[in-house]
N, C-alpha and C positions, 0 to 999 in steps of 0.2 A: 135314368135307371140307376145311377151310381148314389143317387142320394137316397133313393126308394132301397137299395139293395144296404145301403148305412142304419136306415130307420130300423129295417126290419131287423136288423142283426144288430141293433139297441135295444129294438123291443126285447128280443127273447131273455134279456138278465132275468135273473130270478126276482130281484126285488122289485123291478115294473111290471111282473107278471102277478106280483101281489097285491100291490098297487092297482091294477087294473081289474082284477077281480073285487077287490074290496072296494070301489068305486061303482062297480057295475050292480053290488049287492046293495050298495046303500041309497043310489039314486037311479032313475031311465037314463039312459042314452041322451035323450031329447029334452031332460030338464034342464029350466033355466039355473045360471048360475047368475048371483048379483055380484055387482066388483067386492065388495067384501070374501066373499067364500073363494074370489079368485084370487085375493091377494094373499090368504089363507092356505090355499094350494101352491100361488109360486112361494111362499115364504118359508114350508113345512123342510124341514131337513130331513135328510134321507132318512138318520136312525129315527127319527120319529113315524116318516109313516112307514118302515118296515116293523116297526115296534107292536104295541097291543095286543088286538087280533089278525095281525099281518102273519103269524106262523103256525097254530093249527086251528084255531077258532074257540068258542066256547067250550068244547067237549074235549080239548085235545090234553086238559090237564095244566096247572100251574108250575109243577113240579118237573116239566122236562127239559131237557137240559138242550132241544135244540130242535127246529119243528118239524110237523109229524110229515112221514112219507104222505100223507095226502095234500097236506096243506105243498108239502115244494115241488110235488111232480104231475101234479093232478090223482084223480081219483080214478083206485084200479081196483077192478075186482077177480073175486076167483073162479074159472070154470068146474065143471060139475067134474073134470078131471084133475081140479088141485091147482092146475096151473095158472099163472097171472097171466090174464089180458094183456099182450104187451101195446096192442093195437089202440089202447086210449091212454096208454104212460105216458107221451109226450105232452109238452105243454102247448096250448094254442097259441098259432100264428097269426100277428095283428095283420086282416087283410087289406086296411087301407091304415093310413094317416091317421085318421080321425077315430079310430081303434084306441092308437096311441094316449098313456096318462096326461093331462092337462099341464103337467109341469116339464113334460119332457117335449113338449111342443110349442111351450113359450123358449125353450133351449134352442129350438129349429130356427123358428121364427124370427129369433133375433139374431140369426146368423143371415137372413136374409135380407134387400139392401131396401129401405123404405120406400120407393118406389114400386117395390113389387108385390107391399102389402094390403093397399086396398084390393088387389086381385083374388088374393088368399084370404079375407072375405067375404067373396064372393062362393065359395064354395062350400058354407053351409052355415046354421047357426052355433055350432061347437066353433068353430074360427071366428067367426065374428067376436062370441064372446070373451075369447083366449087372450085376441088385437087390442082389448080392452086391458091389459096388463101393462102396468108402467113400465118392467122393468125391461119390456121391448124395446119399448118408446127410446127409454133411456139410452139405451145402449147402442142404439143406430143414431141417438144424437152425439156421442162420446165419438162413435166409431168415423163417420161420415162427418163430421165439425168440432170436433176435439174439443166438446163439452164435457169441462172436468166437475164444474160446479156442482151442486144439489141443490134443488128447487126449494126447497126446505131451510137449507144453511144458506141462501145467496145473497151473493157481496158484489153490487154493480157500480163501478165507475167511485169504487171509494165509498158507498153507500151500501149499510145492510136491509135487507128487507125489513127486518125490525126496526128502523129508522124512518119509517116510510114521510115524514114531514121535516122540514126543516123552516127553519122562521128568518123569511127574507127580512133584512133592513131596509128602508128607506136613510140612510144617511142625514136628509134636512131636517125628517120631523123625529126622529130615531124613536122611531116605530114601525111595526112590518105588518103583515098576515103570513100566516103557514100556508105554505106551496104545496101539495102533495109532488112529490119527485117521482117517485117509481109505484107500479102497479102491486097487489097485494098477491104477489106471488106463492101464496097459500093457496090459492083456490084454483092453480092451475096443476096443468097435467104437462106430461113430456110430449104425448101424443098431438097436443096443439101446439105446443113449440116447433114440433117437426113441420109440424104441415101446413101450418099461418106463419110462421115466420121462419124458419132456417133454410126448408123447404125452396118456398117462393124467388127466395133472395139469394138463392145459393151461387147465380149466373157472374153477382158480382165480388165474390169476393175472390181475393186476391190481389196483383198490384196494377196498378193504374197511370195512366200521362195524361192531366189536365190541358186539353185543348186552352194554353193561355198560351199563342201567339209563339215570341221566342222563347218565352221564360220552363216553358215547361214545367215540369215539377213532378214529384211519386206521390202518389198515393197509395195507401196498404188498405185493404178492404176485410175485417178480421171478425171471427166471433168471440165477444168480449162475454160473456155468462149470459143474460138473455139478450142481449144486445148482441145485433150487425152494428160496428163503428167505422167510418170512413176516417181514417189517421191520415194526415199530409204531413208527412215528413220533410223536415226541412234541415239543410247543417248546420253545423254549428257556425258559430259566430266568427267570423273572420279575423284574424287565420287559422286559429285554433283547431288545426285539419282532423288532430288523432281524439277529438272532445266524441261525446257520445252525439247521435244525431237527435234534434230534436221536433218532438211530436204535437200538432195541433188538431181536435175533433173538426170535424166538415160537415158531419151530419151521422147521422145514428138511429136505427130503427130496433122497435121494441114493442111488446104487446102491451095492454092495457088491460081492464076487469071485463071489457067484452069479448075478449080476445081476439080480436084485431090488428095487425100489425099497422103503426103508427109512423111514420119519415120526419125525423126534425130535423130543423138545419143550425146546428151549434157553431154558425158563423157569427161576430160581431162579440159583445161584451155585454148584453143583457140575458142571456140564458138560454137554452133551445128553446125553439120554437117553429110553426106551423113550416112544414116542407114536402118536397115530393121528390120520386125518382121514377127515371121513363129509362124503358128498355126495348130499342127497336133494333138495330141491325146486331148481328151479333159479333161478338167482343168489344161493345161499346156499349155503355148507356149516360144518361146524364142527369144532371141536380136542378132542380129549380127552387128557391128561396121563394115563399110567400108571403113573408112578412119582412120586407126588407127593410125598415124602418126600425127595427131591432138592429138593423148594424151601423145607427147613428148616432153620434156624439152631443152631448151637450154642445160640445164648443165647437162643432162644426168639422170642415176640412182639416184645420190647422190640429185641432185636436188628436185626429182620426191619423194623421199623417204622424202627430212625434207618438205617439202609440207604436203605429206600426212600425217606425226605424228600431223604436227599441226593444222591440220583440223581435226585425228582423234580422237588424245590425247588434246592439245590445251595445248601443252608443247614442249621442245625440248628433244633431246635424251640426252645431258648434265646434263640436270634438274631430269632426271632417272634416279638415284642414284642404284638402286634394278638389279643388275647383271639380277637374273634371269626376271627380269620382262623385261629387255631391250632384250632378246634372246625372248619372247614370241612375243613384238611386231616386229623385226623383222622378225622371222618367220610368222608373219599374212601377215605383207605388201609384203613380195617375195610371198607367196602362194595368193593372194588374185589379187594383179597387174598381175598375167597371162593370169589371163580373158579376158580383153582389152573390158572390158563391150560385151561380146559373151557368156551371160548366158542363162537357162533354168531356169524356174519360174513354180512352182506347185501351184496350189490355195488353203488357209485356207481360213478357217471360223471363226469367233467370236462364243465361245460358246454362246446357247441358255438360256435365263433370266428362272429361276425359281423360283414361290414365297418360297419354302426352302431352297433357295441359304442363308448360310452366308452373304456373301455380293456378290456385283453388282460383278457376275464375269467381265472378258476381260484381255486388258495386260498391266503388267506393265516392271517398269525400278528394277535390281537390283543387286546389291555390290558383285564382286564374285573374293574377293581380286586381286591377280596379276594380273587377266585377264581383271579386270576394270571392269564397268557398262555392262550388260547382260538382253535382254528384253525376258521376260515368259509370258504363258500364263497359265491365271488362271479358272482353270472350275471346276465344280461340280456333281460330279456322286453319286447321295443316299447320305450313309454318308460319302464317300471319297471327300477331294479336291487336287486337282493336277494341279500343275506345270508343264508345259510344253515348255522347252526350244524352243524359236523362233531366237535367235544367242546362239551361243555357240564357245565353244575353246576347243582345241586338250584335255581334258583332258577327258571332257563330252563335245559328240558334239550338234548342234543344232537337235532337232527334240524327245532329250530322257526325259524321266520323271527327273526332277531334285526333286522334293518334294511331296509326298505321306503323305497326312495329316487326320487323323483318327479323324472325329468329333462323333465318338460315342465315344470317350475316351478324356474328357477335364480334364486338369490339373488346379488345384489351387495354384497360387503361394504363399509362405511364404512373413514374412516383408521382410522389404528392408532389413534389417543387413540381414537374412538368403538369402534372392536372392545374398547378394555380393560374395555369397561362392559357387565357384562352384561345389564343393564334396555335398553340400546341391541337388545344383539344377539336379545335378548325380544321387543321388541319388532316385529322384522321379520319374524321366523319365526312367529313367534302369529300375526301379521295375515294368512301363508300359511295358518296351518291354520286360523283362522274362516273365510276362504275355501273353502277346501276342505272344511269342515263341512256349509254354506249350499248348498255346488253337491250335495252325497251326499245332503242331507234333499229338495232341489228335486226331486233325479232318482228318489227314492222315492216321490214326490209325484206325480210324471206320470208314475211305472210304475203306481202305484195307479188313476191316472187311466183310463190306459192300459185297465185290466181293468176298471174297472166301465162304461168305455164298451162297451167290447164285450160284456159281460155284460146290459147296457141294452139295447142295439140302437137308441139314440136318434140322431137324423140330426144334432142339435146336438151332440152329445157324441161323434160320430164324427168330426165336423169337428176339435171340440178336439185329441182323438186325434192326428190325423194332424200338427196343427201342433205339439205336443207330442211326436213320433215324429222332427219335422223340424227341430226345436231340439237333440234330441237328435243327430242326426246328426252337426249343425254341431258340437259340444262337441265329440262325438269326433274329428270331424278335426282339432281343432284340437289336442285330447291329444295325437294320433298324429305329430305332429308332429317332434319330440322334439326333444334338442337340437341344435343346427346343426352341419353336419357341415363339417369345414376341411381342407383339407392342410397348410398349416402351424397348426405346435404351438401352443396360447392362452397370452396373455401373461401372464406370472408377475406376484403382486401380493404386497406386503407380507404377513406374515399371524403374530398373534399371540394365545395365548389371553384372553381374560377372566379380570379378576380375579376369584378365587373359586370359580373351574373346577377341579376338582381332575384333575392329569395324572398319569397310573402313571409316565410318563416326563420329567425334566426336558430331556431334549434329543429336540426335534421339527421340522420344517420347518417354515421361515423365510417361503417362500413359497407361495400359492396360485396354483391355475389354473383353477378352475371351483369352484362350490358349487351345493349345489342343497337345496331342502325335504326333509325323509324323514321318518320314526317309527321308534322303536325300540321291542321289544318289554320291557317288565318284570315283575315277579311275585315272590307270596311264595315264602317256602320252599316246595317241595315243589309247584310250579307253582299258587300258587291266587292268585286274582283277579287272571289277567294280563290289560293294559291295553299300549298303544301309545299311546306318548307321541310329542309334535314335537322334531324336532332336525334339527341342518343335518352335511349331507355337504359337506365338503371334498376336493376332488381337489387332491395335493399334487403329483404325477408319474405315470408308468404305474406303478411298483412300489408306491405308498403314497396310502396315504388316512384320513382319520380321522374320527368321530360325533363330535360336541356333544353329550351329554343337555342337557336344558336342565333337565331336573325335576329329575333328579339332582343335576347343575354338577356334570357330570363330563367324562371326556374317553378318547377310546378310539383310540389308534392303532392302525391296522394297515400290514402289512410282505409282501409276498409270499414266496410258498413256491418256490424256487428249484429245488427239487430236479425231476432229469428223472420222469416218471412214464410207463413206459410203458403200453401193454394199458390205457388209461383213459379214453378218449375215448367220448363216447355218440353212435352210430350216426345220432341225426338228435335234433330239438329237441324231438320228442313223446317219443320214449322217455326224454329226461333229466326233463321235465316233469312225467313219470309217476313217475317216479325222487322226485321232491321231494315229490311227496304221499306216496308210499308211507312215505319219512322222516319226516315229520310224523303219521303217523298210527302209527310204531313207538313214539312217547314221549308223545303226547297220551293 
């Protein structure tokens, strides 16, 4: 009723009441209109079609200076006593929608979400014909997929439509033929874009965790101009933590001259080619390569393997001095190249912003010695923050909690001469977690309590109970607490590692801003007997932050991930929450 009670108090402007008459005079109700006369009407500007004969008509004179009481209030006449009719002065009330001028209902229309446009032609052939308007089409692909480009001017993947061939080489005989690259984007419309491609495929865009075993990995699901592109992001090069992250196509879908939406799988180094994407349970689907033989080498495995270290690592395997480090990356590249791009993709979320967030959670890049750069993600629950591994390695896989950081218990660091020592900095952090040892065995102790009173029924041991239930409370509030919230920024303090700490990076912030207790997770090969060890978080800025291990005497910077993500955010804090267990129980 509220949009019906808008139209109608649109319609009565004076200049669509002129419009609508001079419309009504020139053609039926029920004539066709062909897309030209409709691009004609959504194109006309207002002073044009108020203009002409929009203000008294032929007879009304050329010479007035402004139009005649008939033409702006409708037509009055005078009774046989002199008086004006006031009973036909007002102007007429559109009684339906389809009343309404053609151009002020492609204005409606494209306010509404494209889904609920085939229904709105079903409601007569005045809509049907109107739905035939690009600048709907357009506008709900802008609105609903942040299609900035023009069909007209479009630039896809570095290629203009005017470009439409390029002339591959053959390198031996250096000669080629012309590939057609992209479809001739002239002869389409926005309305097939909507509805053959952005449409269909809209399930999967956003960001992604390839089903690869421990390694995990992001994928960003985005619309590139007429192109859906699957980006797998990966970090940068080791250690290089603060570099920008970098991006490889996985597959990409796109229309063609039939209008058909096409799936290529742009894995390997011969060019897209023939692919598919299957969509069954929901917030998963997966990739199948059909032409796998596009992702092989002249020269075989050996080929295919220094290819991929140098595009992984951006080094050679000779330059990898570290025995074991070189047994790590080869084992990634044999387990990882089995795929032949034939993955299953679960959907994450970007945790939800909270004004007691620390800092601006989401993910970052960072340092996990042998195994090289590693992307987490970072969120905030109360007074926990947590890391959450999004790639990982056979040691800890992708998907488990790597950092568990207690911001109800911040540390204060000592000077710098005491930070170089690490039995100093041992010492502060250790005397946190025997604390925190002493209060988890206590509060087991009065949950046990807790149940044999009640199991008892005894009146002494009910008492206990409650004073035990009442202790408890107090701890927690005092947990919940968390850390003190400020408007202005906390003061920056020297800040240097311990001797003996080993850092992936020689160059790290100079200064801190907050520290606080945490655990990190460790483990053998192959996830066995993992164990949470104490270590201190460092907040260096809102973009960086770094772990201490202390078992280790190691050091883990991280850097954030800069890149915009859209379609990623999770809808409230219970469904991302859900999100985190379901990850940890894909690799455990």
């Amino acid at each position: 009723m509220a949009v019906c009670a808008r139209l109608c108090g649109v319609g009565q402007s004076r200049r669509c009441r002129r419009r609508q008459r001079h419309n009504q005079q020139g053609q039926g109700s029920d004539s066709d209109m062909d897309e030209e006369e409709e691009e004609q009407i959504v194109g006309q500007k207002r002073g044009d079609v108020g203009g002409g004969d929009g203000g008294g008509g032929p007879d009304s004179g050329g010479a007035t200076a402004g139009p005649s009481i008939a033409g702006e209030y409708g037509s009055c006449h005078v009774n046989r006593g002199g008086s004006l009719d006031r009973a036909n002065t007002g102007p007429p009330h559109p009684q339906s929608l389809a009343e309404l001028p053609p151009e002020l209902l492609v204005e409606i229309f494209s306010l509404l979400p494209g889904t609920a446009l085939p229904n709105v032609a079903l409601v007569g052939k005045k809509f049907r014909q109107i739905l035939n308007t690009e600048t709907i089409w357009r506008r709900r692909c802008m609105k609903e997929f942040g299609m900035k480009e023009d069909l007209r001017k479009m630039e896809a993947g570095g290629v203009s439509s005017r470009d439409l061939y390029v002339k591959r080489v053959n390198p031996r005989v250096k000669s080629g033929r012309f590939m057609k690259l992209l479809p001739d984007y002239e002869h389409m419309d926005y309305r097939d874009v909507y509805t053959r491609l952005l449409h269909p495929y809209r399930h999967i865009l956003g960001l992604w965790q390839p089903d690869i075993g421990p390694y995990g990995g992001l994928l960003n699901v985005v619309v590139d101009g007429l192109f859906i592109i699957g980006w797998m992001y990966l970090p940068p090069h080791d250690p290089r933590v603060e570099d920008p992250m970098r991006r490889r196509p996985l597959f990409r879908i796109h229309m063609w001259e039939n209008k058909k939406a096409s799936v290529e799988c742009m894995y390997g180094h011969k060019g897209p080619h023939k692919g598919d994407i299957q969509t069954g349970k929901k917030d998963e689907f997966s990739t199948k390569c059909n032409q796998t033989d596009h992702h092989r080498m002249p020269g075989g495995r050996q080929e295919e393997f220094r290819t991929w270290l140098e595009e992984e690592w951006g080094r050679t395997l000779e330059e990898i001095f570290h025995e074991h480090m070189q047994e790590l990356i080869l084992m990634k590249f044999i387990y990882t190249s089995q795929y032949d791009n034939c993955l299953t993709y679960r959907r994450i979320y970007l945790p939800p912003v909270m004004p007691s967030d620390l800092l601006h959670p989401g993910l970052f890049k960072g340092t996990y010695g042998s195994h090289g750069l590693e992307i987490v993600m970072l969120s905030f629950h109360g007074t926990c923050a947590r890391a959450t591994k999004l790639t990982g390695d056979p040691n800890v896989p992708a998907g488990q909690l790597t950092l568990d950081v207690d911001l109800s218990r911040p540390v204060v660091l000592p000077d710098l001469e005491h930070q170089r020592n690490i039995e100093e900095l041992s010492r502060l952090v250790l005397g946190i977690h025997a604390e925190v040892q002493r209060e988890e065995q206590q509060q087991a102790k009065d949950t046990s309590a807790i149940a044999r009173g009640a199991a008892e029924g005894a009146c002494g041991d009910a008492i206990t109970a409650e004073e035990v239930e009442e202790d408890r409370v107090t701890c927690s509030d005092r947990c919940q607490s968390g850390p003190s919230s400020s408007t202005s920024p906390p003061e920056a303090h020297p800040f240097v590692l311990p001797l003996g700490v080993m850092a992936r990076n020689e160059v790290y912030p100079r200064t801190w801003r907050k520290c606080f207790y945490g655990t990190g997770l460790i483990a053998g090969h192959g996830f066995t007997s993992p164990e949470r060890t104490p270590g201190l978080f460092v907040l260096f800025d809102e973009d960086r932050f770094g772990f201490i291990w202390l078992e280790l005497k190691s050091f883990s910077l991280y850097s954030r991930l800069t890149d915009p993500l859209a379609h990623a955010y999770a809808p409230n804090m219970e469904r991302f929450e859900a999100m985190l267990c379901n990850m940890q129980s894909w690799t455990s």
